[in-house]
C-alpha positions as CSV (number, residue, x, y, z in Angstrom):
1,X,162.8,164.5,23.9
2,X,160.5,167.5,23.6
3,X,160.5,167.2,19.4
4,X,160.4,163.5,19.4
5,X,157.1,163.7,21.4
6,X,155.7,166.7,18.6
7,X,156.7,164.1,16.2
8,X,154.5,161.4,18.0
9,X,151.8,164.1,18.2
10,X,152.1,164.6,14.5
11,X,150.6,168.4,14.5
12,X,152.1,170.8,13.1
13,X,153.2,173.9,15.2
14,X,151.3,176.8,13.7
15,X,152.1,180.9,14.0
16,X,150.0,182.7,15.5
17,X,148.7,185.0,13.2
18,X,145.2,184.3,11.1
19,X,146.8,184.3,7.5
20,X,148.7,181.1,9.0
21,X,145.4,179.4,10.3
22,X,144.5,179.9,6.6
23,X,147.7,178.8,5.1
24,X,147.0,175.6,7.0
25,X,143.5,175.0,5.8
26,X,142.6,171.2,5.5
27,X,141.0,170.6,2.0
28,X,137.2,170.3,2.2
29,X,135.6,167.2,3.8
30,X,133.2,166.1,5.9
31,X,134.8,167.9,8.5
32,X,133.7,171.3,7.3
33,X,130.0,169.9,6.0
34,X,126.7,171.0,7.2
35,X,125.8,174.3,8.7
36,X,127.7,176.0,11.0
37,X,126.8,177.0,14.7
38,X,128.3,179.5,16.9
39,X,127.7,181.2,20.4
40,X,126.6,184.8,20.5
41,X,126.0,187.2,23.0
42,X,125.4,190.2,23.3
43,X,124.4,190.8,19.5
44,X,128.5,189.2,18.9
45,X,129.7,186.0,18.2
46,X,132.0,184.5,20.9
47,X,134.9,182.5,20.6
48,X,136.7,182.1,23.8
49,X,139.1,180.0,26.0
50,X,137.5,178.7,29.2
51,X,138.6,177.3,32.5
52,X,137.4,174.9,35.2
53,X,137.6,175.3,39.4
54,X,135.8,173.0,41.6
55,X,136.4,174.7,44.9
56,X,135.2,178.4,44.3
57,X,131.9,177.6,45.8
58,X,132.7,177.0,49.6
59,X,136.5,178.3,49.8
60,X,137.0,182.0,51.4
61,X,136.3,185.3,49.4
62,X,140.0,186.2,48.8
63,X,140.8,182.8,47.2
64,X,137.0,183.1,45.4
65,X,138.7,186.5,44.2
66,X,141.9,185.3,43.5
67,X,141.2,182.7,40.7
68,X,138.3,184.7,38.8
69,X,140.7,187.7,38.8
70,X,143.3,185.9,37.1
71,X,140.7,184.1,35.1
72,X,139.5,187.7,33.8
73,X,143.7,188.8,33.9
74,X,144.6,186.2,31.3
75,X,141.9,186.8,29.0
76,X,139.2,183.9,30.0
77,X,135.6,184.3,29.4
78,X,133.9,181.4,30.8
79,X,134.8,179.5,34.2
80,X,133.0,176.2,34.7
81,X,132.1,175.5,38.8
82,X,130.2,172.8,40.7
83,X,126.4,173.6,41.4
84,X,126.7,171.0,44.1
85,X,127.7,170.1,47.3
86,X,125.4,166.6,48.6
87,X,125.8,165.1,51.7
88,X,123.9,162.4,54.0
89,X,121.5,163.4,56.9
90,X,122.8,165.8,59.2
91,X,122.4,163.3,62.1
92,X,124.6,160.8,61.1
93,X,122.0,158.2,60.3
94,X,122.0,158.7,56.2
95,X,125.6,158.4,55.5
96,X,127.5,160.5,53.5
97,X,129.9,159.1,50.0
98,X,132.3,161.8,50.1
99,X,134.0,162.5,53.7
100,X,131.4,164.2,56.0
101,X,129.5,165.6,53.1
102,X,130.8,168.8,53.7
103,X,133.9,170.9,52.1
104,X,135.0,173.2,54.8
105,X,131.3,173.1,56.3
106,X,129.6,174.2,53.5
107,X,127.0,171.9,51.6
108,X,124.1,172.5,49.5
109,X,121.6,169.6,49.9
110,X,120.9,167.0,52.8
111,X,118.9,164.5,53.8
112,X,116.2,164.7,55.9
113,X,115.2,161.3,57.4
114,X,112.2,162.2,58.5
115,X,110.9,163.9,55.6
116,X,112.0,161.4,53.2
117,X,113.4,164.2,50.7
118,X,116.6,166.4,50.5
119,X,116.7,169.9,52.3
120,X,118.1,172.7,50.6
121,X,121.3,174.9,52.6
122,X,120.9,178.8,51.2
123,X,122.5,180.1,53.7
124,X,126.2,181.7,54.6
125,X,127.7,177.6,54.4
126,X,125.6,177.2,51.7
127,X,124.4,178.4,48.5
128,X,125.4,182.0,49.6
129,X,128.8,180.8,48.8
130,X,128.0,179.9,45.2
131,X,126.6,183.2,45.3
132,X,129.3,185.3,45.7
133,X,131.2,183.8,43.0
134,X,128.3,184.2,40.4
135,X,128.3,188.1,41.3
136,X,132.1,188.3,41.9
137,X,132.4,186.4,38.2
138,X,129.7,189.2,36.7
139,X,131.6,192.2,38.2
140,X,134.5,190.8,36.5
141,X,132.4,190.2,33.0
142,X,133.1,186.3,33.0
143,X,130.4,183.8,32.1
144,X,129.9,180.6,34.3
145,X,129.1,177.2,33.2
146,X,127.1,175.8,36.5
147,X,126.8,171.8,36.8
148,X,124.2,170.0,38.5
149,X,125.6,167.3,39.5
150,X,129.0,164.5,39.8
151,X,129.7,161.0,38.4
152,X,131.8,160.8,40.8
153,X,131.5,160.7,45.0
154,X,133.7,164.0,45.0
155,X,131.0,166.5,46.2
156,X,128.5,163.7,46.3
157,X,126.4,163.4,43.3
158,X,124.9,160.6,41.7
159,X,126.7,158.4,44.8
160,X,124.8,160.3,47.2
161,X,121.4,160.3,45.4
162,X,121.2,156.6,45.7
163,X,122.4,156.2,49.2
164,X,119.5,158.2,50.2
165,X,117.1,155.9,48.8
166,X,119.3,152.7,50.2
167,X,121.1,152.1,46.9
168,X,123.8,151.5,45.1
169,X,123.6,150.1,41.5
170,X,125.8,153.5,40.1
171,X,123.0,153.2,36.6
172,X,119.8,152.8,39.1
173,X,120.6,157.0,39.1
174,X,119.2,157.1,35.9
175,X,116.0,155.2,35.6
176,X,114.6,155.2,39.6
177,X,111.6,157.4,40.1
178,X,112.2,158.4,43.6
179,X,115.9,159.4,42.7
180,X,115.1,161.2,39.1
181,X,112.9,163.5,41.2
182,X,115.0,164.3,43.8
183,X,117.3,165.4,41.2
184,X,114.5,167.6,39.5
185,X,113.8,169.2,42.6
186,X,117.4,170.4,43.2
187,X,117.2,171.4,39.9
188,X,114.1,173.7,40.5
189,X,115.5,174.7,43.6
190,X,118.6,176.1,42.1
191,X,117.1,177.8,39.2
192,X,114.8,179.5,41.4
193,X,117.2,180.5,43.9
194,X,117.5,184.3,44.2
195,X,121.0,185.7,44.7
196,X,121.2,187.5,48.0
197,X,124.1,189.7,46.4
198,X,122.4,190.4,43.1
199,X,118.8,189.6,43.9
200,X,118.3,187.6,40.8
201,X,117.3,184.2,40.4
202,X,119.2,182.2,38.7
203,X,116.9,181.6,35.7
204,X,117.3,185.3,35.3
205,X,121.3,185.7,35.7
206,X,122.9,186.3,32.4
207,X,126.0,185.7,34.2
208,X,125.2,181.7,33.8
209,X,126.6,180.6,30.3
210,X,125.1,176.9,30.5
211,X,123.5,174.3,33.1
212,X,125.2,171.2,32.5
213,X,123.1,167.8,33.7
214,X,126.0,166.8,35.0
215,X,129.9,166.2,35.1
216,X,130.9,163.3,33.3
217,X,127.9,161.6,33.6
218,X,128.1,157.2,32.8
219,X,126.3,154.0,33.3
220,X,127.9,151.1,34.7
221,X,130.4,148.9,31.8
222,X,127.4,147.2,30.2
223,X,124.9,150.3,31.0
224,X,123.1,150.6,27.1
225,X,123.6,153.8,25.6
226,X,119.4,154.3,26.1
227,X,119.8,154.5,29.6
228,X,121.2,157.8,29.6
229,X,120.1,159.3,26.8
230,X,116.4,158.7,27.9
231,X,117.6,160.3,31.4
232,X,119.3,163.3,29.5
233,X,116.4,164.0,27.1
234,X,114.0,163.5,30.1
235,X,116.2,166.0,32.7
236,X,117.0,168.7,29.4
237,X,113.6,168.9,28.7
238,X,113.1,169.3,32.2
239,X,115.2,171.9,32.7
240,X,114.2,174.1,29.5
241,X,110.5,174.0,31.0
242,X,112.1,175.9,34.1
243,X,114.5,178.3,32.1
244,X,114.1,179.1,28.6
245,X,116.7,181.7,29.0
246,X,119.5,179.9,29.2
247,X,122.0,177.0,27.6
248,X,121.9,173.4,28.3
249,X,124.9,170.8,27.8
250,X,125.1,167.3,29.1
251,X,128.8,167.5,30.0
252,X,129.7,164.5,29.0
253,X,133.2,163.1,28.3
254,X,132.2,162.8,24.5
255,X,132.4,159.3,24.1
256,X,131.4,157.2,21.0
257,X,129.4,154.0,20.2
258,X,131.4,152.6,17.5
259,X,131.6,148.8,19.5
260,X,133.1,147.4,16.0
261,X,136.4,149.8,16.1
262,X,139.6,149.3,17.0
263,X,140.3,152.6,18.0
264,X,140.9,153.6,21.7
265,X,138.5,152.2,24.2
266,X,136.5,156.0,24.4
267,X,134.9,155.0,20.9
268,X,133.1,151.9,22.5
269,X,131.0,153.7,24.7
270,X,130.7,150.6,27.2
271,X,130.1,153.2,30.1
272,X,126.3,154.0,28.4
273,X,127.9,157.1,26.9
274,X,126.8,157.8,23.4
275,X,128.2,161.2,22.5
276,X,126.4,161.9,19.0
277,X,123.2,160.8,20.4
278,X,123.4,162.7,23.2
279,X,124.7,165.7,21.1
280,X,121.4,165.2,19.0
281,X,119.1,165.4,21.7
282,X,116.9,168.2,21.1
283,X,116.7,170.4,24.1
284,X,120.8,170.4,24.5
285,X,122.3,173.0,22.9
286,X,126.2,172.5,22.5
287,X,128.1,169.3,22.7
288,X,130.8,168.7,25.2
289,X,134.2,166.7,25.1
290,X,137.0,166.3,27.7
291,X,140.5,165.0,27.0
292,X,143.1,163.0,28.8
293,X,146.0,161.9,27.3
294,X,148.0,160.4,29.7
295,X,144.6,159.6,32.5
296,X,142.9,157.7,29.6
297,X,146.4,155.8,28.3
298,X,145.6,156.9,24.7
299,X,148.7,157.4,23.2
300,X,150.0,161.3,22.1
301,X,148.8,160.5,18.7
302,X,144.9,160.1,19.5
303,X,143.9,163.8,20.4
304,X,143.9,165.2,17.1
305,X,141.5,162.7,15.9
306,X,139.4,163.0,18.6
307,X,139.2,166.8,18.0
308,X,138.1,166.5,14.6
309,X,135.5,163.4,15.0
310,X,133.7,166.0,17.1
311,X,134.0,168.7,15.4
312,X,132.6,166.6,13.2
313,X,130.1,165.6,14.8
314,X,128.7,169.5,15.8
315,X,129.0,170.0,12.2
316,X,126.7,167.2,11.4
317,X,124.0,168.3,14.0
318,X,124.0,172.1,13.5
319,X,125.5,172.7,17.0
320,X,128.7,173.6,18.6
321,X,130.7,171.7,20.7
322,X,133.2,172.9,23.6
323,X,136.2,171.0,24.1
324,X,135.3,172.1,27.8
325,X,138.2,169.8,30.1
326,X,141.6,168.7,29.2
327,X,144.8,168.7,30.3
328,X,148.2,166.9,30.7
329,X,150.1,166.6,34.4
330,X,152.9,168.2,35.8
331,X,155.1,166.6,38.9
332,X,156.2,169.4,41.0
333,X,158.6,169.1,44.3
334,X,157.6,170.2,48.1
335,X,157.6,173.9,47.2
336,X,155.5,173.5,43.7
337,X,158.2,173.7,41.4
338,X,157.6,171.9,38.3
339,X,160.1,169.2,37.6
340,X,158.6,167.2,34.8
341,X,156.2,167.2,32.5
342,X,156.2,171.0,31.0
343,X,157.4,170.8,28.1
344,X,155.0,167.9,26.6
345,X,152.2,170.3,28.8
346,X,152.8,172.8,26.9
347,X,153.1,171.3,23.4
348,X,149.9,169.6,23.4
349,X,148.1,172.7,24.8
350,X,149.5,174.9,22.1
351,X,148.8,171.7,19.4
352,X,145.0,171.4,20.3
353,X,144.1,174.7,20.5
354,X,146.1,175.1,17.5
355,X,144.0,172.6,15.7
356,X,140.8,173.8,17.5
357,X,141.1,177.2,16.1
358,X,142.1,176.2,12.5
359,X,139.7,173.6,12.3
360,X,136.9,176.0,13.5
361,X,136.3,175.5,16.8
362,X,134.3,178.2,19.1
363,X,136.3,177.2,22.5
364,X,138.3,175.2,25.0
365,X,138.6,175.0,28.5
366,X,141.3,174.6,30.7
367,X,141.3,171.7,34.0
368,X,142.5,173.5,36.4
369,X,142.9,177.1,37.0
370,X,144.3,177.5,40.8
371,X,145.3,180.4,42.7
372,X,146.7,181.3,46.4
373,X,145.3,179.4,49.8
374,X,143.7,180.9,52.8
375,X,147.2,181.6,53.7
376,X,148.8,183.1,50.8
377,X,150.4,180.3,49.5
378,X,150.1,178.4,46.7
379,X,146.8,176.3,46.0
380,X,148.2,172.6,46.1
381,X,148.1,171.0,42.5
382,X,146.3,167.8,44.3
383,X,145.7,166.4,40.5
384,X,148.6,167.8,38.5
385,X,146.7,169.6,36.3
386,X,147.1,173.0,38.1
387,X,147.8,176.7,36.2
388,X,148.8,179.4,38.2
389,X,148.7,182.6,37.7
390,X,152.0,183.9,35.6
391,X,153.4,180.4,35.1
392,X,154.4,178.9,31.8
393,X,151.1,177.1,31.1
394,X,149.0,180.7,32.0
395,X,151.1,182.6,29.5
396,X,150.6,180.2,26.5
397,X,146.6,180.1,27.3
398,X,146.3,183.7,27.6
399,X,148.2,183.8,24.2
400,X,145.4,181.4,22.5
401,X,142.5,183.6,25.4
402,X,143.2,186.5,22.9
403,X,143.5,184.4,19.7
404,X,139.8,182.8,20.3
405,X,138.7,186.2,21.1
406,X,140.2,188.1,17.7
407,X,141.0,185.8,15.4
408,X,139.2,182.6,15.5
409,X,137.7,181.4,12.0
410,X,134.5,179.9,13.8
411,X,133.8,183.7,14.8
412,X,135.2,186.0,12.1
413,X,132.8,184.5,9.5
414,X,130.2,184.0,12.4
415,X,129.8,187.8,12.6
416,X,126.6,189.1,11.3
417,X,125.8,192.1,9.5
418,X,122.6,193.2,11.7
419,X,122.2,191.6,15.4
420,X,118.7,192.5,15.7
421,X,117.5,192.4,19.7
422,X,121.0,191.4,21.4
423,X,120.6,189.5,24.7
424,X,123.3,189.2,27.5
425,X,121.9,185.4,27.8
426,X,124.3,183.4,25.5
427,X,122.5,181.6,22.9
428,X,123.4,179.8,19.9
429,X,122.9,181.0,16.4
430,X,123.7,178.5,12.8
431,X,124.4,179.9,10.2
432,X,125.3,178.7,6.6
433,X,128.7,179.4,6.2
434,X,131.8,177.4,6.6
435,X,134.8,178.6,9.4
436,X,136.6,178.6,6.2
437,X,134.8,181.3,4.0
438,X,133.0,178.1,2.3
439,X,129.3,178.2,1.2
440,X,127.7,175.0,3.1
441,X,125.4,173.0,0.7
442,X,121.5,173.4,1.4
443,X,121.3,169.7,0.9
């Protein structure tokens, strides 16, 4: 079963070592045309596998401990966490999308009725909790991707935004007034916020790799692609006016606007998502795409075409992109065994890093890396999508963690001669020649 699903995937399984990422060169195409882009820090190019946690920011130390340690353990560089926690009015008379607004008490904004504005929580069930994992991820030399807000009711976001201006029209996030400021001044808030552990602010923490606008951000089916891309240009500039310092994505899912296709519903962009366009926009900094094979019912052959068209597509703009969610499910029994689902897991993570690496890719992140609960056990795999800590999935990724880091084409012929004034902020530098040793054209 396990080789007739490679054979669907169509890749083919690569060594490890760099001469075989050569070997397997694709000829020269539009794939590998235009500049190049890479991330840097420190004065070095960086290449890196990544991972993603949602509950880091309001779960207990050990656990907060537990997951960046093995983070740092198998070799990842950059975690991606929630920079928000919304609820409705602590009185009960704003109500709140997700639950009681809260995950284990802790929340970040509210509403205040009377004031007609959100209130910001910066204390101990508050942003205190986000942070201790900032410091605890820069003691551990990890980066952290921080995003703003959620598509989704999970944590609040958008959802929550418009209940507290007494609507609901999901797209109306986008284009009210009263809403698009409420989000700029949690943005202000939290770049301004100084670390009670570190006593930075934010703006100032080199241990923030990007702000994303938000996770997975869409209009309503029907929402024109306009709609949020005017919002994204409008929030990025925004954001750059705050913090020069660091990175900003959108964090979109990387859809396309191709309408005529016949490919996959993800190139028709009927959810307002227009991936190059947003990609384009010019104060974000690095494209994003996630991937779900089995979630978005695309078929095992999709992925690696969806890979290249946006790889492509960073080529084209001078940028790079992070492939930065994706994963396949596992079904596990009442003590968290795994009892299907592994070995397709773990060919099509070892496929698409494969290709991301060969193709020239800077990075990919991991959904979800778990660890123990407040009680030792196991962190329940909820979604499916869970890698613990010396399992099957962990070992392969910390494999590819150290192939990203040593070997990966996008870096080896990123590396330059002189790094003249090296910053600990990452940034991203272009340069003019090809993951493959090739000489990009100046026209």
């Amino acid at each position: 079963m396990l080789e007739r699903w490679r054979a669907r995937l169509g890749f083919a399984v690569c060594c490890s070592s760099v001469s075989c990422a050569s070997a397997a060169r694709p000829p020269r195409s539009a794939l590998d045309a235009g500049p190049m882009a890479s991330f840097e820090v420190d004065g070095a190019p960086l290449c890196f596998v990544g991972a993603n946690n949602y509950y880091l920011t309001y779960k207990p130390k050990q656990m907060v401990d537990g997951v960046l340690e093995t983070a740092h353990a198998m070799g990842v560089k950059v975690v991606r966490l929630w920079g928000f926690i919304d609820r409705g009015s602590l009185d009960g008379s704003v109500p709140s999308v997700d639950g009681d607004g809260t995950k284990d008490g802790h929340y970040f904004q509210a509403w205040d009725p009377a004031q007609h504005h959100a209130v910001y929580n910066d204390g101990p069930n508050g942003l205190q909790s986000l942070d201790y994992a900032l410091a605890k991820a820069s003691s551990l030399q990890l980066k952290v991707v921080l995003v703003l807000t959620n598509n989704w009711r999970e944590f609040g976001g958008m959802d929550q935004y418009l209940t507290w201006y007494g609507m609901s029209a999901h797209q109306d996030f986008y284009t009210d007034l009263a809403v698009k400021q409420a989000y700029k001044d949690w943005v202000s808030h939290l770049t301004s916020h100084v670390n009670v552990i570190t006593q930075r602010a934010y703006r100032d923490d080199p241990t923030i790799f990007a702000w994303e606008l938000g996770n997975e951000p869409r209009g309503a089916p029907g929402t024109p692609s306009s709609v949020v891309n005017d919002w994204a240009g409008e929030m990025s500039s925004y954001l750059k006016s705050l913090d020069s310092q660091h990175l900003v994505a959108v964090g979109d899912e990387g859809f396309f606007e191709q309408p005529g296709s016949s490919a996959h519903w993800t190139y028709h962009a009927n959810n307002g998502v227009d991936h190059t366009a947003l990609s384009a926009l010019p104060n974000i900094d690095y494209g994003t795409f996630h991937m779900y094979p089995d979630t978005w019912g695309t078929g095992f052959s999709w992925p690696e075409r969806w890979i290249d068209d946006h790889l492509r597509v960073a080529r084209a703009l001078g940028k790079p992109t992070v492939l930065e969610e994706y994963g396949l499910k596992v079904m596990r029994d009442e003590l968290g065994r795994v009892t299907d689902g592994l070995d397709a897991r773990l060919a099509g993570y070892k496929a698409w890093n494969e290709r991301i690496l060969a193709r020239g890719g800077s990075a990919a992140m991991f959904w979800l890396l778990a660890g123990k609960d407040e009680n030792g056990g196991a962190y329940p795999d909820y979604d499916h999508f869970g890698v613990y800590r010396g399992d099957q999935t962990s070992d392969l990724l910390r494999g590819f963690a150290q192939r990203f880091v040593t070997s990966a084409p996008a870096c080896l012929n990123a590396a330059p001669k002189v790094a003249p004034n090296p910053s600990p902020f990452v940034h991203v530098v272009k340069r003019r020649t090809s993951a493959f040793g090739w000489r990009a054209s100046d026209g």
